[in-house]
Backbone as CSV, one residue per row, in Angstrom:
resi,resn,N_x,N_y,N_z,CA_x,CA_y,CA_z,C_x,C_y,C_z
1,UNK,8.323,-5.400,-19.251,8.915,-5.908,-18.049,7.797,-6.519,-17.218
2,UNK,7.828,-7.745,-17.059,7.321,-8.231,-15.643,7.763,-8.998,-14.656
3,UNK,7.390,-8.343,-13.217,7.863,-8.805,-12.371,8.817,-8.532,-11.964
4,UNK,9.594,-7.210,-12.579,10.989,-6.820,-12.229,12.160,-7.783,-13.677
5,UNK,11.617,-8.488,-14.518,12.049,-9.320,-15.549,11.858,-8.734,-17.061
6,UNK,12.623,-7.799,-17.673,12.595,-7.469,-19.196,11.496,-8.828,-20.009
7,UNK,10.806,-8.626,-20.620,10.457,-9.590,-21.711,10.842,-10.040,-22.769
8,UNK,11.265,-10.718,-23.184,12.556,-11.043,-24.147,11.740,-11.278,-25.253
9,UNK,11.646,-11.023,-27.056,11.009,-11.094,-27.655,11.892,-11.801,-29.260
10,UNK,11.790,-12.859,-30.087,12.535,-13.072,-30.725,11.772,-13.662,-32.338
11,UNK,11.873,-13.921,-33.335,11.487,-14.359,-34.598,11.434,-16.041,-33.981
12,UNK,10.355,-16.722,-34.052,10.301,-18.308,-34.206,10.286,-19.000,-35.373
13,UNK,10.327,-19.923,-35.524,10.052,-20.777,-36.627,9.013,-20.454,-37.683
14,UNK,7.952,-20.222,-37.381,6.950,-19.721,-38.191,7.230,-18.245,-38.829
15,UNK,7.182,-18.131,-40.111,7.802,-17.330,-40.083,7.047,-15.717,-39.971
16,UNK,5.785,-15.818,-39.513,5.287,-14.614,-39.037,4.858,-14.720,-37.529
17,UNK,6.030,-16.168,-36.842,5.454,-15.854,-35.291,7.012,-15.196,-34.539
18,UNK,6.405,-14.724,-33.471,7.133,-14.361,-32.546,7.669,-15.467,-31.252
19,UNK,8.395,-15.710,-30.600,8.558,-16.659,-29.279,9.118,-15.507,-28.336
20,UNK,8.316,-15.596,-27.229,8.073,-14.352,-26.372,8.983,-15.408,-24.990
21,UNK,9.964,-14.984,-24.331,10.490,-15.283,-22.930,9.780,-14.149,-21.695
22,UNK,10.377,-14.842,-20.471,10.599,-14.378,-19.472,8.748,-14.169,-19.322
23,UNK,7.691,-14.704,-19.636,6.710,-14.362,-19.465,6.414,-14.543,-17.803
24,UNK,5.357,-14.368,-17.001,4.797,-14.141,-15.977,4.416,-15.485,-15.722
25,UNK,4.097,-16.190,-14.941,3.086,-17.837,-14.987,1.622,-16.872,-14.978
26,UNK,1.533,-15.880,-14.391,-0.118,-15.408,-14.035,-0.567,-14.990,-15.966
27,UNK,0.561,-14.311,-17.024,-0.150,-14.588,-18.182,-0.731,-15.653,-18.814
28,UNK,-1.940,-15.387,-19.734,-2.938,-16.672,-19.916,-2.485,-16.286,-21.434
29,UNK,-3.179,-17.234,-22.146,-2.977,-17.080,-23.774,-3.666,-16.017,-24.738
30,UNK,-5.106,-15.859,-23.434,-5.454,-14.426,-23.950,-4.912,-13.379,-23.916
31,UNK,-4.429,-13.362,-22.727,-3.454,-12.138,-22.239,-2.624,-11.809,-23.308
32,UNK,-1.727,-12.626,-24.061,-0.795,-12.793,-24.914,-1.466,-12.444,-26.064
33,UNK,-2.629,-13.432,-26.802,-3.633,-12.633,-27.513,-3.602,-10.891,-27.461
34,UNK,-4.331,-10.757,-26.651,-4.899,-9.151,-26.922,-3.549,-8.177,-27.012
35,UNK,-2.513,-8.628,-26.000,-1.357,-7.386,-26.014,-0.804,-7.029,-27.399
36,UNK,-0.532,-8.811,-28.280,0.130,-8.305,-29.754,-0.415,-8.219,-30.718
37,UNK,-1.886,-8.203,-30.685,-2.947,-7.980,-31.493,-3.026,-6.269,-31.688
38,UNK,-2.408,-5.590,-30.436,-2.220,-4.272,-31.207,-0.973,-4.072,-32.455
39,UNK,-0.428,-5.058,-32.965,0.525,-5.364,-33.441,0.080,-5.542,-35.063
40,UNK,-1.584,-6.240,-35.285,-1.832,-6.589,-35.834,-2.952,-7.970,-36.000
41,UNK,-3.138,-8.526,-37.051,-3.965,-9.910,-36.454,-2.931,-10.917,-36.059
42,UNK,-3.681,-11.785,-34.924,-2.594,-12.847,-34.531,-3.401,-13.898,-34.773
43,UNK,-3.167,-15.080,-35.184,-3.790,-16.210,-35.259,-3.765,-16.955,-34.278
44,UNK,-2.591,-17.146,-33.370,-2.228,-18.016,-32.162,-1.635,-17.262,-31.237
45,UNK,-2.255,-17.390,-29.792,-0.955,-16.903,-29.073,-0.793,-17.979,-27.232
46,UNK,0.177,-18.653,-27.827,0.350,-19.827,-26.777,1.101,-19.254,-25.881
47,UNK,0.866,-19.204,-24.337,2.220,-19.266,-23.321,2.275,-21.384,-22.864
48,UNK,3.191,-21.265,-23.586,3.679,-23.024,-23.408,4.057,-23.329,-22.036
49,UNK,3.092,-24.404,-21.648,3.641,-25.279,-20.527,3.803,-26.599,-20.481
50,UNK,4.274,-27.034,-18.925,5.435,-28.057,-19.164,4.204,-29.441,-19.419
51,UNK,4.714,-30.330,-18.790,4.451,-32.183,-18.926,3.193,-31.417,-17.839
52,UNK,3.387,-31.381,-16.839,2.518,-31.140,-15.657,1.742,-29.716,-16.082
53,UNK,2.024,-29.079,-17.371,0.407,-28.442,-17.275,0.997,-27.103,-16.659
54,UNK,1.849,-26.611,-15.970,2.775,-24.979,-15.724,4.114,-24.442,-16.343
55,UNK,3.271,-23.084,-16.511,3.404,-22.509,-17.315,5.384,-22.501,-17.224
56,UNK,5.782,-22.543,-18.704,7.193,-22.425,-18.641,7.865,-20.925,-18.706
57,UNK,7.387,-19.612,-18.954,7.595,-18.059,-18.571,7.859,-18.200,-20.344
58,UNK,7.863,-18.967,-21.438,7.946,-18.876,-22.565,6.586,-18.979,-23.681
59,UNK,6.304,-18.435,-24.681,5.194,-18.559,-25.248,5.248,-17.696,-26.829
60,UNK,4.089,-18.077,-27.550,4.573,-18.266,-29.223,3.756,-17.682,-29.656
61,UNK,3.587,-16.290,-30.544,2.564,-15.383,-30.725,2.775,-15.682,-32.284
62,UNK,1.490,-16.475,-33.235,1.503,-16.226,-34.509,0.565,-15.207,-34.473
63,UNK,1.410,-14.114,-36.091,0.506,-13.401,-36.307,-0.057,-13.568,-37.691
64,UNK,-0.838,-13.244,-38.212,-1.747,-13.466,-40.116,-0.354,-13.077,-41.193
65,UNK,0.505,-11.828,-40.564,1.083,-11.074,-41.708,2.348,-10.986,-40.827
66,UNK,3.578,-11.421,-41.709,5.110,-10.947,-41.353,5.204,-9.654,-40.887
67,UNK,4.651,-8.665,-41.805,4.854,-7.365,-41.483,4.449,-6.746,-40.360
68,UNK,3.617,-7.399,-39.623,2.856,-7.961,-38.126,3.911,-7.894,-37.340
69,UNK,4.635,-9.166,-37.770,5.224,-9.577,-36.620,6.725,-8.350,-36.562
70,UNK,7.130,-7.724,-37.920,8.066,-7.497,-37.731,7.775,-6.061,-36.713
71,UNK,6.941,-5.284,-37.428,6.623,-4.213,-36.117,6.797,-4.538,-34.742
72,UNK,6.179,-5.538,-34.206,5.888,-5.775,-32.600,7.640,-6.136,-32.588
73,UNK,8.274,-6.774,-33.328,9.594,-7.405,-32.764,10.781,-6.033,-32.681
74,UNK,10.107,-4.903,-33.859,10.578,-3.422,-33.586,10.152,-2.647,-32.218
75,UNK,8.898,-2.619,-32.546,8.198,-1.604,-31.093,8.733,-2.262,-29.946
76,UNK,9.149,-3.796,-29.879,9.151,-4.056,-27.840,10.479,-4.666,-28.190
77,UNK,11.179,-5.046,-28.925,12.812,-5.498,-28.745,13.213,-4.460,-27.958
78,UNK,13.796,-3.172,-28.009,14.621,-2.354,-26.937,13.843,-1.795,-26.191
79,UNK,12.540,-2.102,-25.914,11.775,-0.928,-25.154,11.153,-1.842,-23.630
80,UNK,10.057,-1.387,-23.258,9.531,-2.011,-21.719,8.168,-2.540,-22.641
81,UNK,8.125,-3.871,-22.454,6.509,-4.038,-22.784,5.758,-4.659,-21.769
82,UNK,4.984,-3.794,-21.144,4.175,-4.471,-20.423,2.902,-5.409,-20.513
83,UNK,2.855,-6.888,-19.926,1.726,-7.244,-19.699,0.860,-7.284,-18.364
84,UNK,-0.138,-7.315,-18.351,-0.776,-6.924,-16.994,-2.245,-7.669,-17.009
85,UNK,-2.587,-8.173,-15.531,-4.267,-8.424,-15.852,-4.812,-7.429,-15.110
């Protein structure tokens, strides 16, 4: 949860990334980095923004291994995951 906002967490296109909603604008890509890296290795972890460069509260966590991603999409789908700086 941030901000009083659940974090919404879902399977993307890639098929060992995650597409993370409802993110914070104050998360950075590291931020996103380090949280699902307890998850496993991540190769990428983008919070996507718009034409003008701010942040859209959406962002795209690849990780090395499916089995990666499927844990983190277990551990924080029904639960509170916090990010924080």
């Amino acid at each position: 949860m941030i901000h009083g906002r659940p974090v919404r967490v879902r399977f993307a296109v890639h098929g060992a990334a995650l597409k993370v909603k409802e993110l914070s604008p104050t998360v950075s890509n590291e931020m996103l980095y380090h949280a699902f890296s307890a998850f496993g290795e991540v190769e990428r972890a983008v919070h996507i923004v718009d034409e003008k460069g701010r942040p859209t509260g959406e962002g795209i966590v690849e990780f090395e291994r499916k089995p990666s991603a499927n844990e983190a999409l277990h551990q924080i789908r029904d639960k509170v995951f916090l990010l924080t700086s």
